[in-house]
C-alpha angles and dihedrals in degrees: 000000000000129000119262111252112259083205091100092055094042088051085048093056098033094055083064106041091047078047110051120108115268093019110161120207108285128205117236081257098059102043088051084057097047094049088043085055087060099041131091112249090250094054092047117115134187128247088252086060085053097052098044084060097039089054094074086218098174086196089065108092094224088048088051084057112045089036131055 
């Protein structure tokens, strides 16, 4: 059985964090790290897993899901 996706969690905190008041421009880095920083230890994910997600690659199952 496969694991659940932790990209739902990770929306829900990055929303805030790219939200919040006096916010400056982040790299993709950094707003991994911030979100991580949120997160439970179970719901973390690395910066491969973000960009993963951030490629679009249509061919990726989790991708085939979010984006249509």
């Amino acid at each position: 059985m496969a694991r659940p996706s932790k990209i739902d969690r990770f929306i829900e905190v990055a929303k805030d964090v790219l939200f919040r008041d006096g916010l400056m421009l982040l790299t993709d880095e950094e707003l991994v790290y911030e979100v991580n920083k949120r997160l439970k230890e179970k719901d973390k994910i690395s910066y491969r897993t973000f960009a993963i997600w951030k490629s679009n690659n249509e061919n990726h199952k989790i991708i085939k899901h979010y984006v249509k």
